[in-house]
C-alpha positions as CSV (number, residue, x, y, z in Angstrom):
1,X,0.0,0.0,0.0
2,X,3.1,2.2,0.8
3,X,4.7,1.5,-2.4
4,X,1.4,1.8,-4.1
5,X,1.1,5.7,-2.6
6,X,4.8,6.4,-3.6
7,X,4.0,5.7,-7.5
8,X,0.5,6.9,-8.0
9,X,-1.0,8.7,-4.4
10,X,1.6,12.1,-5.9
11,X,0.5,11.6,-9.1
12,X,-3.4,11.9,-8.2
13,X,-2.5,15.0,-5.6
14,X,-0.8,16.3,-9.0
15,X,-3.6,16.3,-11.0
16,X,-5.9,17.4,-8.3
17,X,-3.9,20.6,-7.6
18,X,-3.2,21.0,-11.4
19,X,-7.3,21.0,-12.3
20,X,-7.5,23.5,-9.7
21,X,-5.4,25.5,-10.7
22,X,-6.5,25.9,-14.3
23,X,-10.1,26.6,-12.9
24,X,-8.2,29.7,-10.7
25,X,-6.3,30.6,-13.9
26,X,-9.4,30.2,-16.1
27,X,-11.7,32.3,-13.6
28,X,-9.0,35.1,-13.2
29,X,-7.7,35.7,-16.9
30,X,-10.7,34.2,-19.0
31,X,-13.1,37.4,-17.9
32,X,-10.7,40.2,-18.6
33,X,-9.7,38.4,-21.6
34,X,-13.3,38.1,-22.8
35,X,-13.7,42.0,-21.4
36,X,-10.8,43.3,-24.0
37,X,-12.1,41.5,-27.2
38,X,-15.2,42.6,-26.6
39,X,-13.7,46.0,-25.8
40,X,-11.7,46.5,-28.9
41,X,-14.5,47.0,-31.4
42,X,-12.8,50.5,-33.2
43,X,-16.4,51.0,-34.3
44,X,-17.6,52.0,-30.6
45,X,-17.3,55.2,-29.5
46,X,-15.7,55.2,-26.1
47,X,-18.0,58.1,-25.2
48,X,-20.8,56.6,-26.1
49,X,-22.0,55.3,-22.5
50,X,-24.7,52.9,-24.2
51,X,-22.1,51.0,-26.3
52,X,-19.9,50.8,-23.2
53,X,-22.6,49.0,-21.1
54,X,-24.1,47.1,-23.8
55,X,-20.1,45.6,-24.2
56,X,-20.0,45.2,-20.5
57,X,-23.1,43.1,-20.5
58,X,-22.4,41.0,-23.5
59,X,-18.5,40.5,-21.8
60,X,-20.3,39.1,-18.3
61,X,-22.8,36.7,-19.9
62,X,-19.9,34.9,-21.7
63,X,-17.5,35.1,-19.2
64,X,-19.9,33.4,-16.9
65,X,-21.1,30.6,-19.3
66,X,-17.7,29.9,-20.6
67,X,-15.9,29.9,-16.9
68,X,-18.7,27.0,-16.2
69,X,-17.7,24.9,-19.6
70,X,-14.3,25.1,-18.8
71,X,-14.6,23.7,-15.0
72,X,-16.6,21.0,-16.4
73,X,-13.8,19.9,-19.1
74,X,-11.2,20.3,-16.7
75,X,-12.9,18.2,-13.9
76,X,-14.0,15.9,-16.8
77,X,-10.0,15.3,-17.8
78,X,-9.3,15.2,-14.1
79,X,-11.4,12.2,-13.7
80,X,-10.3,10.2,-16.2
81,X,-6.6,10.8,-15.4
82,X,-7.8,9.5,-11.8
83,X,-9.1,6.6,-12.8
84,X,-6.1,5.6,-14.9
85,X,-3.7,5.9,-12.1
86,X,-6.0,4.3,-9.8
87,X,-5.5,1.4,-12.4
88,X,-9.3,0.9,-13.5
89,X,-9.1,0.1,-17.0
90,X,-11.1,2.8,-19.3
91,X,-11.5,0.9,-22.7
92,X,-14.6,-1.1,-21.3
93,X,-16.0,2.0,-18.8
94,X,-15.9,4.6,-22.1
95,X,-17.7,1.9,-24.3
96,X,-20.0,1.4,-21.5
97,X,-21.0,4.8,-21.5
98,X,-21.1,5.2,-25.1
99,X,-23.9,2.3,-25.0
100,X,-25.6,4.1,-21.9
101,X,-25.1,7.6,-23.8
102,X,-26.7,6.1,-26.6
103,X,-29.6,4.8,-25.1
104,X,-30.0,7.9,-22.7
105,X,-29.9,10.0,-26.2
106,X,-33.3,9.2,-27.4
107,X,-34.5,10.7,-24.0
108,X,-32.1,13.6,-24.1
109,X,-33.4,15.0,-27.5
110,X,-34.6,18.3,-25.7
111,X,-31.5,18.5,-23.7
112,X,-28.9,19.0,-26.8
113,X,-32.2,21.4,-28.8
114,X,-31.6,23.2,-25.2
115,X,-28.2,23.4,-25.5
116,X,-27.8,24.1,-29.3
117,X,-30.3,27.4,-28.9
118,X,-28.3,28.4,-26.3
119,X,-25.4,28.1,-28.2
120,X,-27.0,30.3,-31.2
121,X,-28.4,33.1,-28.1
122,X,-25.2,33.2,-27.3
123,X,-23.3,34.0,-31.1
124,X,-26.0,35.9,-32.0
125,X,-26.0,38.4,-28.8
126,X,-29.7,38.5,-28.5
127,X,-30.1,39.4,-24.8
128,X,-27.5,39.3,-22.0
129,X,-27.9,39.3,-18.3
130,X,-29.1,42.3,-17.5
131,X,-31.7,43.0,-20.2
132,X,-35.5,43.1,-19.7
133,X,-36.5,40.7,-22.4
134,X,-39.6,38.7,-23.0
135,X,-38.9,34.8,-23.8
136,X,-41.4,32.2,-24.4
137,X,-44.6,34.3,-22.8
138,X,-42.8,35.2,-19.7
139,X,-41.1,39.2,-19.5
140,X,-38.3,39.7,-17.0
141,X,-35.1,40.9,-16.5
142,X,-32.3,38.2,-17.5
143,X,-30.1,37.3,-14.0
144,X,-28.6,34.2,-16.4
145,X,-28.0,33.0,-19.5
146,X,-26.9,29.6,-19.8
147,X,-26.3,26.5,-22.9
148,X,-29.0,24.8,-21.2
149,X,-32.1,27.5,-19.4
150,X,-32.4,31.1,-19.5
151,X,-33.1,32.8,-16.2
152,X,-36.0,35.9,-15.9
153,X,-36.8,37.7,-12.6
154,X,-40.2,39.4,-13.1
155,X,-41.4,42.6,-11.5
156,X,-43.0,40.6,-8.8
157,X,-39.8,39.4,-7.9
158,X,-40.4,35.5,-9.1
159,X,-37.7,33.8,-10.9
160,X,-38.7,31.8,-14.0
161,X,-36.3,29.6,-15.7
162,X,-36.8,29.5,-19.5
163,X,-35.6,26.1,-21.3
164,X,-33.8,27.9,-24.5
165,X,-35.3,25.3,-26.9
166,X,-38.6,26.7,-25.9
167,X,-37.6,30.1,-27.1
168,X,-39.3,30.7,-30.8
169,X,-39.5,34.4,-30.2
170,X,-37.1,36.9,-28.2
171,X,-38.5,40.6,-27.6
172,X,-35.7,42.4,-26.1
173,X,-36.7,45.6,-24.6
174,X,-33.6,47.3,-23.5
175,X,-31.1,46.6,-26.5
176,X,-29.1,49.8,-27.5
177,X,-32.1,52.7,-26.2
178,X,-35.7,52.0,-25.2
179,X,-38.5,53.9,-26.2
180,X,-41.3,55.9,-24.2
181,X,-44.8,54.7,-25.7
182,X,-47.8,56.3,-24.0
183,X,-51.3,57.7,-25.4
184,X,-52.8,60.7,-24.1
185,X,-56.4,61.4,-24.0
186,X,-58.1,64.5,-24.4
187,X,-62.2,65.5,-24.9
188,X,-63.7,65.6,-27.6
189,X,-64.5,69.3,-27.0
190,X,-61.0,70.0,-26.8
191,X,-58.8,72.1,-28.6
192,X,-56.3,69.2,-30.4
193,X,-53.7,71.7,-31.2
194,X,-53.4,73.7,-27.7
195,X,-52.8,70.0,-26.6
196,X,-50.1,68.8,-28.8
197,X,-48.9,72.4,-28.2
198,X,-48.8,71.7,-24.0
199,X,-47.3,67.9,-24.1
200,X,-44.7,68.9,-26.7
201,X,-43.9,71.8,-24.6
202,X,-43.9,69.8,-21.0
203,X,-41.8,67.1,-23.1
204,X,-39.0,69.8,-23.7
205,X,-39.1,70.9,-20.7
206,X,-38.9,67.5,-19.1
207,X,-35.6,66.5,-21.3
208,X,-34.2,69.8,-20.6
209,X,-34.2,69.2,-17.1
210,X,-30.8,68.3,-14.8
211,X,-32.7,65.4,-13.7
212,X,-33.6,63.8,-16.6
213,X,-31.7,65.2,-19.4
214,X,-29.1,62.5,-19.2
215,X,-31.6,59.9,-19.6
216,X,-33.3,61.0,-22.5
217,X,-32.3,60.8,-26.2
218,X,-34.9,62.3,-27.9
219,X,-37.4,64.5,-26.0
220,X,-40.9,63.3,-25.4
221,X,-43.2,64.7,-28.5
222,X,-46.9,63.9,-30.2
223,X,-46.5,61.9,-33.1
224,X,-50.0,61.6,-34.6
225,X,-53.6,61.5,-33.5
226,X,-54.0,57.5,-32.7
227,X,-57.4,56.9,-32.2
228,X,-60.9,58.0,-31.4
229,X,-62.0,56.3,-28.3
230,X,-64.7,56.1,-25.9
231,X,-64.6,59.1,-24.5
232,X,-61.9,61.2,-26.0
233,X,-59.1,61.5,-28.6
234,X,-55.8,59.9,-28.1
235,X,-52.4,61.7,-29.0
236,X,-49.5,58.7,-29.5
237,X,-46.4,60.6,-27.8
238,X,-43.3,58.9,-28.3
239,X,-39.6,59.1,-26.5
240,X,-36.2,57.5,-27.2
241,X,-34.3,56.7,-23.6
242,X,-31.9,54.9,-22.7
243,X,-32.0,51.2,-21.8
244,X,-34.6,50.6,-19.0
245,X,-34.9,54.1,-18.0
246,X,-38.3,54.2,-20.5
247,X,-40.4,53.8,-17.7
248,X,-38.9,56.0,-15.2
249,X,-39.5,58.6,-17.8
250,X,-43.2,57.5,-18.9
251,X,-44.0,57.8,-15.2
252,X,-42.4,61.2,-14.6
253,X,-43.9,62.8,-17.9
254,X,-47.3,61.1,-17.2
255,X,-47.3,63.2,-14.1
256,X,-46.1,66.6,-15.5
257,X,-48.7,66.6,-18.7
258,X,-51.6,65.9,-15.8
259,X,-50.0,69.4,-14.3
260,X,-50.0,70.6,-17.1
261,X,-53.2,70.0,-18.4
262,X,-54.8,70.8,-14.9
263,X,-53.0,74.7,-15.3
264,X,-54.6,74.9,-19.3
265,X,-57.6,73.6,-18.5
266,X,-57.9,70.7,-20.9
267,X,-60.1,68.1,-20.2
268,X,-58.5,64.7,-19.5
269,X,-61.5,62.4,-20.1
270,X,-62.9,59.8,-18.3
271,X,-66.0,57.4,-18.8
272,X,-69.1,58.8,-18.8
273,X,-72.9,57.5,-17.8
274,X,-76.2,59.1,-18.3
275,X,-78.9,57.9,-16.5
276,X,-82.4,58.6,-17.3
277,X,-85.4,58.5,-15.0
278,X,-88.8,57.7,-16.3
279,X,-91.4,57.6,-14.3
280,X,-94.7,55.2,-15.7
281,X,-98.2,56.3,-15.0
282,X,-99.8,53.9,-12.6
C-alpha cells in the first residue's frame, strides 16, 4: 500500500492541484480576456455610454457561461486521469457509457435542442444578463443565461427559468435605447392643437431638465392623433431613452402633462354615464 502511494497517491494530488489551478487561472484571466475582445470593437465610440454597457453586458454573460464549460472539461480530464492511475481500465468504462449515452440520447433529444439554442443566443447576442426581455410568454429581467435555461426575474420578484429550446421568439426591450410609448387622452371638446402644443412643450421641458436630461435621447413629442375612443381622442407621444430608463420617464412625464393639463384647463377624459329616470303612470 506504501509503495502503491509512492508511485501513484503524488500523481493523483498532482492532477488534483493542477485542475484546480486551471479553474483559478481560467476564472481570473478568461473574464478580462473576454472583457478586451469585446472592448476593442474601433467601431464603438468610447463616449458613447450605451455602447460601453451594452459591451459590458455582453463581456459578463460569456465570461460566466464559458468559466462553467471550462470547470466542467477540466474536472471531466481530471477524472479520467484519476481513474487511470488508480488502475481501472477505461477501454470497457468509455464503451460502456457510449452504450448508456446512446440509449439515454433518445430521451435527451430536448436537452442538446436546449443546448444548441443556447449556443445560437449566445453567437447571435440576442439578450444578456441584465436586459428586460420577453422569452417564451414570460417578461423579466435576464439574471442568467446559460447552454442549457435562461433565467428571468419578473417585477413581482419571481424567478422563472426559460428552457432555450422553448424560445421561438425573443423581444428584447432594452437593446441599444428604449423607447417611451404612451397615449394621451383628451375630450372631444378639446382644442387638439393647444394639446399637442402643451405635451410637446412639457416634453421639452422634461428632457431639458438636470434630472432627466441624461436619460433622454430624444425629447418626449406627439407623433400623430392615434385613435378616437370612448370618451376622448388619443395623441400617441413617443420618446427615445436609454435602456430601461423608459419607464422612469413614462411615469415622470405622465405626471407633468396631468400638471400641465390641470394649469390649461384641458379636459383629461374619463368614462361617462347618463342615466335617465322615467317615471310610468300607474
Amino acid at each position: 500500500m506504501q509503495d502503491w502511494l509512492l508511485d501513484h497517491g503524488w500523481r493523483i494530488a498532482l492532477v488534483v492541484v493542477l485542475a484546480l489551478t486551471v479553474m483559478w487561472l481560467v476564472r481570473r484571466t478568461l473574464p478580462r480576456a473576454i472583457r478586451m475582445t469585446v472592448s476593442s470593437d474601433r467601431f464603438v465610440d468610447v463616449s458613447d455610454s450605451i455602447a460601453l454597457d451594452e459591451q459590458r453586458k455582453r463581456a459578463e454573460t460569456l465570461s460566466r457561461v464559458l468559466v462553467r464549460v471550462l470547470d466542467i472539461v477540466a474536472v471531466f480530464v481530471a477524472v479520467l486521469l484519476v481513474l487511470g492511475e488508480l488502475e481501472i481500465p477505461l477501454g470497457p468504462l468509455l464503451a460502456s457509457a457510449g452504450i448508456v449515452g446512446v440509449a439515454l440520447g433518445f430521451g435527451a433529444q430536448s436537452l442538446v435542442r436546449d443546448t444548441l439554442a443556447g449556443m445560437f443566443i449566445l453567437i447571435e447576442n440576442q439578450y444578456r444578463a441584465g436586459d428586460v426581455v420577453t422569452v417564451a410568454g414570460v417578461s423579466g429581467t435576464v439574471e442568467e443565461v446559460g447552454l442549457r435555461r435562461t433565467v428571468l426575474r419578473d417585477i413581482d420578484g419571481i424567478v422563472h427559468s426559460v428552457s432555450n429550446g422553448e424560445i421561438v421568439i425573443s423581444s428584447n426591450m432594452t437593446r441599444g435605447w428604449s423607447r417611451v410609448n404612451l397615449n394621451v387622452s383628451v375630450g372631444y371638446d378639446q382644442d387638439l392643437d393647444r394639446a399637442r402644443a402643451v405635451i410637446d412643450r412639457v416634453g421639452a421641458e422634461l428632457a431639458a431638465d438636470p434630472d432627466w436630461a441624461t436619460l433622454i435621447l430624444e425629447p418626449p413629442k406627439v407623433l400623430r392623433v392615434d385613435a378616437f375612443e370612448e370618451s376622448g381622442i388619443a395623441l400617441k407621444v413617443l420618446a427615445t431613452t436609454k435602456p430601461m430608463k423608459q419607464w422612469e420617464v413614462a411615469g415622470e412625464l405622465r405626471q407633468r402633462i396631468k400638471v400641465a393639463f390641470d394649469a390649461e384647463g384641458i379636459e383629461i377624459p374619463f368614462p361617462h354615464r347618463t342615466v335617465v329616470m322615467r317615471r310610468e303612470d300607474a
